[in-house]
C-alpha positions in Angstrom: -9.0 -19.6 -24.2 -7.2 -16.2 -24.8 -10.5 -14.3 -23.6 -10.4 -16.5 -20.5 -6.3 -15.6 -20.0 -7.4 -12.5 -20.5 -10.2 -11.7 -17.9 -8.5 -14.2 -15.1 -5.6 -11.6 -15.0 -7.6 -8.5 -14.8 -9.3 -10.3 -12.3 -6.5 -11.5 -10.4 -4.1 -7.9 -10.3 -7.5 -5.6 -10.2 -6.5 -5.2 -6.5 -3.3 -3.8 -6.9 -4.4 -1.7 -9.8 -6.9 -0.4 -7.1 -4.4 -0.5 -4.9 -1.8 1.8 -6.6 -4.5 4.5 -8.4 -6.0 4.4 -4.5 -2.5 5.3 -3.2 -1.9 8.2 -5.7 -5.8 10.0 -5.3 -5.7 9.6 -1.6 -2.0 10.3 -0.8 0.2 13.3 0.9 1.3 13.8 4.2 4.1 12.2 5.6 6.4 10.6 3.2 8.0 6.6 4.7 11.3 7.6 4.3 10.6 10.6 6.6 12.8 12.9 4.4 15.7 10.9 5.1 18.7 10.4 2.7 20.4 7.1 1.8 23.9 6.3 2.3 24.8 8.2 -1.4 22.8 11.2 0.3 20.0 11.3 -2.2 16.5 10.7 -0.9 15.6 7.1 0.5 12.8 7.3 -1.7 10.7 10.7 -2.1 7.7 12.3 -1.1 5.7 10.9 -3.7 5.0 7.7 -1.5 3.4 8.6 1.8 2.1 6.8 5.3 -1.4 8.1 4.1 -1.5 6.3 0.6 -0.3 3.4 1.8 -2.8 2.7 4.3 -5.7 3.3 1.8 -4.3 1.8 -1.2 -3.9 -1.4 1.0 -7.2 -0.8 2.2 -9.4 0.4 -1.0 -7.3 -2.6 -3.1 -8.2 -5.3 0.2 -12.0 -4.5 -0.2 -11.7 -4.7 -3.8 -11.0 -8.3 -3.0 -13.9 -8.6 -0.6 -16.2 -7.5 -3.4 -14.2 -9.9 -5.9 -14.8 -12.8 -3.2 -18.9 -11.9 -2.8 -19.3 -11.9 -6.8 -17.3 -15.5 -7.3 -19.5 -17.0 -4.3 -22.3 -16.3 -5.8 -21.3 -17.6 -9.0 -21.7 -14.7 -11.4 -18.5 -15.5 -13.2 -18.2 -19.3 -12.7 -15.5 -21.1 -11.9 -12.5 -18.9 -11.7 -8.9 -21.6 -11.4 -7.2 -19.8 -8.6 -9.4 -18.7 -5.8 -11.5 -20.7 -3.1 -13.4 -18.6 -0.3 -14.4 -15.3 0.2 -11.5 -15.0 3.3 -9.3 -16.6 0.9 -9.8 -13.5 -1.9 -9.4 -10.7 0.8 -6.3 -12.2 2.1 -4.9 -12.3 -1.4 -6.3 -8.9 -2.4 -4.5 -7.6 1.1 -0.8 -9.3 -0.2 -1.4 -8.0 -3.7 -2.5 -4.2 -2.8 0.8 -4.7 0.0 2.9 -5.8 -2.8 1.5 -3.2 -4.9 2.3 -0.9 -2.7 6.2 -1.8 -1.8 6.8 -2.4 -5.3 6.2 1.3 -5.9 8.1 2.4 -3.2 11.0 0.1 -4.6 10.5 1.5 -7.5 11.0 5.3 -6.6 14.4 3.8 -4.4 15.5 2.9 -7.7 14.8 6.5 -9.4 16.5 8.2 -7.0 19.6 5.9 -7.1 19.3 6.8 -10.7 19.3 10.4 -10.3 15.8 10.2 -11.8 13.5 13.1 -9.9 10.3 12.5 -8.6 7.8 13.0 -11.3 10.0 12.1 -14.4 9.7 9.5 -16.4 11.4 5.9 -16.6 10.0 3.7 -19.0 8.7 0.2 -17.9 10.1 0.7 -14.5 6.8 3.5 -13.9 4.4 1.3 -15.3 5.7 -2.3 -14.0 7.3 -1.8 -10.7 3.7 -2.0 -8.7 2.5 -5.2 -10.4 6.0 -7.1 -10.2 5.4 -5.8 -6.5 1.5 -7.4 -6.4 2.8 -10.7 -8.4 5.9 -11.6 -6.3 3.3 -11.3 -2.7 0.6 -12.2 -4.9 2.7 -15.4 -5.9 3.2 -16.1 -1.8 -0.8 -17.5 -1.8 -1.7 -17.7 -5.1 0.9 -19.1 -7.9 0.0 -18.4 -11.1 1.4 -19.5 -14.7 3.7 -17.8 -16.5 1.5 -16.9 -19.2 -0.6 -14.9 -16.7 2.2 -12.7 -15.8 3.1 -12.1 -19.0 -0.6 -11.3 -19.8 -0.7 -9.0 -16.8 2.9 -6.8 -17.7 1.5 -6.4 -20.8 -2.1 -5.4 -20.1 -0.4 -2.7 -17.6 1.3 -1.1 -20.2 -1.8 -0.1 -21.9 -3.9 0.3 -18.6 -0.9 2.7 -17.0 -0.9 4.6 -20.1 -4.5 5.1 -20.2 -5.1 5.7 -16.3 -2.2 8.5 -15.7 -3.9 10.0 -19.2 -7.2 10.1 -17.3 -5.6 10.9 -13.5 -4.1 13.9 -15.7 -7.4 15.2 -17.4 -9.4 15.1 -14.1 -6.4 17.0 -12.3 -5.2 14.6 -9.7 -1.5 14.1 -11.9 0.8 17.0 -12.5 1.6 14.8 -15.9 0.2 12.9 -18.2 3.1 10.1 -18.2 
């Protein structure tokens, strides 16, 4: 049962996983908030989230779902609860890398209405604001129980950690955090 738990909710958020690593390696150019300022004069949101990694996070994290939706019809993982067809995975994947993707952006809006500079750290809010991003558009097609989001916050804390450790070795992050 907990192995089950376990692999549905990698397979469910492994888009927007894809989704926000795809956004960070294949990002730069234009920031969305066009280097504009909010109404307290600090940056909308910051260059770290551009038109670029947006597109192909969306993009890399919707054809993750297409090749999640060609493995479960052809059965090689059985029944899986929460999926139907093929269509009905990349349509899923395409809210969950969107979510993904705006819930990272929400989340640097936050950091700069907390004086908190592009780069530096805030615990939980860095690691979680993605995947509460993926669950709530996620949750628009595809409910799931409570016990998979729980599962899922948690297995990000760990799968963060270890990804920014790796995006860090290989050069593509400034830090390892």
């Amino acid at each position: 049962m907990f192995y089950k738990l376990l692999f549905e909710s990698l397979w469910y958020i492994l888009p927007a996983y894809v989704a926000n690593a795809s956004a960070c390696i294949f990002g730069g150019g234009t920031p969305v908030d066009l280097g504009k300022n909010f109404i307290d004069g600090k940056r909308l949101i910051g260059d770290g989230v551009t038109y670029r990694g947006c597109v192909f996070g969306i993009l890399c994290g919707t054809l993750v779902g297409l090749i999640q939706g060609i493995l479960v019809d052809f059965n090689i993982f059985g029944s899986l609860d929460f999926y139907g067809t093929v269509l009905d995975h990349v349509i899923l994947a395409f809210f969950l890398s969107t979510g993904a993707i705006v819930g990272d952006a929400v989340g640097s809006f936050i950091k700069r209405r907390l004086n908190i500079e592009r780069g530096r750290p805030a615990p939980l809010l860095d690691q979680l604001d993605f995947v509460i991003g993926a669950i709530a558009f996620g949750y628009i097609l595809a409910p799931i129980p409570h016990e998979m989001i729980i599962t899922i916050c948690l297995i990000t804390l760990f799968v963060h950690l270890l990804g920014n450790i790796i995006a860090y070795k290989l050069g593509v992050k400034d830090i390892w955090w």
